[in-house]
N, C-alpha and C positions, 0 to 999 in steps of 0.2 A: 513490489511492482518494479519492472525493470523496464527505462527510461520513463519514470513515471509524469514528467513534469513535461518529457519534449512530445508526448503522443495525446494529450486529449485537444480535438478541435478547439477552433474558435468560437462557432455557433453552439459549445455544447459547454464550452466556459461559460457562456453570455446566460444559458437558459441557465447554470448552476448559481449564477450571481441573483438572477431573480426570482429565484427559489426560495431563495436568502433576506427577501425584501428588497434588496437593492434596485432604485430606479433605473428604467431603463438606460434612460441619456446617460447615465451613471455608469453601468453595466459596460453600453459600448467605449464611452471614456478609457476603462479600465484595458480591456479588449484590446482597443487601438495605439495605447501607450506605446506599443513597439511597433508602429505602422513602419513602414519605409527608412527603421533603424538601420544600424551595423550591427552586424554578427560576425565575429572574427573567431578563427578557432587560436589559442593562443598558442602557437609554436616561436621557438630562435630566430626564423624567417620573419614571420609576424613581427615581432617584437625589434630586431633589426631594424626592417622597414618604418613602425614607428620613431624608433630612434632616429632614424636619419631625414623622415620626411611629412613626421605626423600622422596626421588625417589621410592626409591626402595618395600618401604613403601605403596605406592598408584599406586604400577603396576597391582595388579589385580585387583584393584576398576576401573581401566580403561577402554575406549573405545575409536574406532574409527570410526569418522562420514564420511556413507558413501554420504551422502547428504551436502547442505547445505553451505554455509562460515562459520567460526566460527567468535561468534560475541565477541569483543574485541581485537582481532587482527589488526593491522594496516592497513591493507587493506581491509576488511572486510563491511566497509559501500560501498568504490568504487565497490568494487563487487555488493554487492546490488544495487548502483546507475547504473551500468552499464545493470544490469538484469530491473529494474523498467522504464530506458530511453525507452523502447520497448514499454512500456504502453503511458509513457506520451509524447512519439511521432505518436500512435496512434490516441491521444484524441485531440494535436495540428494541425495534416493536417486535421482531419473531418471539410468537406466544412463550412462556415458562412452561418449561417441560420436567419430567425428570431425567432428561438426556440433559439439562444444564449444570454447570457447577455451580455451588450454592457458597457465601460466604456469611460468615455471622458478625451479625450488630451488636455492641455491647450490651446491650439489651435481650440479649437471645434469638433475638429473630434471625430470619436468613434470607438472602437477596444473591441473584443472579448475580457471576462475577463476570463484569462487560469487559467488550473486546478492547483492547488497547493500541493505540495508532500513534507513529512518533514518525513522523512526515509519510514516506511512503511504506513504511512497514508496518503491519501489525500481524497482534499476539491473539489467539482466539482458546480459549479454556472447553473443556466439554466433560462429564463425569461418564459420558460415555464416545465409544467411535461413533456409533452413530449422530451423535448430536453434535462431534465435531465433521462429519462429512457433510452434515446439513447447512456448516457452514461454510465449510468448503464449496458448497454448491454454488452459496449465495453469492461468494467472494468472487468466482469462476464468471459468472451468469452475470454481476457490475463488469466484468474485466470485458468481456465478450463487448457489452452494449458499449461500453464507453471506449471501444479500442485501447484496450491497455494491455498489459502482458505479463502475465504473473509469471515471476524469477522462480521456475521450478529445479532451477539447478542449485540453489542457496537456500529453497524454502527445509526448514526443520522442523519435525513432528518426534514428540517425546510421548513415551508412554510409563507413567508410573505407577510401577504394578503394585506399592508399597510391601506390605510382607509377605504375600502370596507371590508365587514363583514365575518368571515371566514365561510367555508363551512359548511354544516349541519352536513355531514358524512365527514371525514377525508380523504385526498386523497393518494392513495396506490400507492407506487413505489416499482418495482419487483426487486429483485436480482437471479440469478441464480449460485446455486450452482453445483458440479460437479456432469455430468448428466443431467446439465441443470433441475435439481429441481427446482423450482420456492419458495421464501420467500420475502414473502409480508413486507413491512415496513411504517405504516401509517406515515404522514407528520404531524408535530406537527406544532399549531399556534399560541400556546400562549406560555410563559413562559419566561427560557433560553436555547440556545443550548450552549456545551462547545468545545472548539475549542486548541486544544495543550495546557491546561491545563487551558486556558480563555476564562470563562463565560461570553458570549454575550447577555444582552436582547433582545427583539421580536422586531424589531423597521422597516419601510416603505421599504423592498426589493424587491427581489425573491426569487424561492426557491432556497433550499441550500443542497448538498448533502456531 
């Protein structure tokens, strides 16, 4: 997601806090924490002016966010965990298909491999395209309702063809931006993809979104 922390309202924080159980009074507590703060963008200028006159020094370089958490604040990722729980309990009750990828228990059985979420990114698995576009849909469709903006220019989609030969033409999976814009993202099949800062070679999967 791209500015994922400064784009969901306040009213839309408050109803994800009591989704959560969290009391109201509670809820807007939280909410209001950065009521009638300071917001400074940190620039030489800024930083300058502190130096030389404190507070009082970088009151008109200030602002207040009417959006958003503020990120570095202690509570600040819970919030966003508690706005993203919406999505990634969306993507865990969608029924078991066999458009899912399946992983095995040392016991032999085998279970859905869930989507993974490490602040504002996540990784979605599919044994097939379709069942990764289906996710695609869902991720689109949160992104839409919740004003958010999926990073179509950094999002990476792998396709591993294991030992059968990759496709002629590169296989397309759609994202939808708000408006339901359609952007295409070919499946890449060779190379590496990188994954929270670690590069993975091409090696006998599925695809991977």
């Amino acid at each position: 997601m791209k500015k994922a922390f400064d784009s969901v309202s306040k009213p839309l924080i408050l109803l994800c806090w009591q989704r959560l159980g969290v009391p109201l009074e509670i809820a807007q507590w939280l909410v209001a924490l950065d009521t009638a703060g300071f917001t400074i963008v940190r620039t030489p200028h800024a930083l300058t002016s502190w130096d030389l006159d404190g507070l009082n020094g970088i009151k008109d370089l200030a602002f207040n966010p009417e959006r958003g958490t503020g990120q570095g604040d202690i509570h600040s990722p819970f919030t966003w965990l508690a706005v993203f729980d919406v999505l990634l309990c969306m993507l865990e009750r969608t029924p078991s298909t066999a458009h899912h990828f399946r992983l095995r228990r040392p016991d032999g059985s085998q279970y859905d491999a869930r989507d993974i979420c490490y602040a504002d990114d996540l990784q979605s698995f599919g044994a097939t395209l379709e069942g990764l576009q289906r996710t695609a849909d869902l991720v689109s469709t949160y992104a839409s309702v919740f004003n958010l903006t999926i990073a179509t220019h950094i999002l990476r989609a792998f396709h591993f063809c294991g030992r059968a030969p990759p496709p002629s033409e590169p296989a397309l999976l759609f994202v939808h931006t708000m408006g339901w814009v359609p952007h295409p993202i070919a499946l890449k099949t060779n190379g590496t993809f990188r994954s929270l800062g670690v590069e993975s070679p091409s090696i006998p999967a599925t695809p991977l979104l």
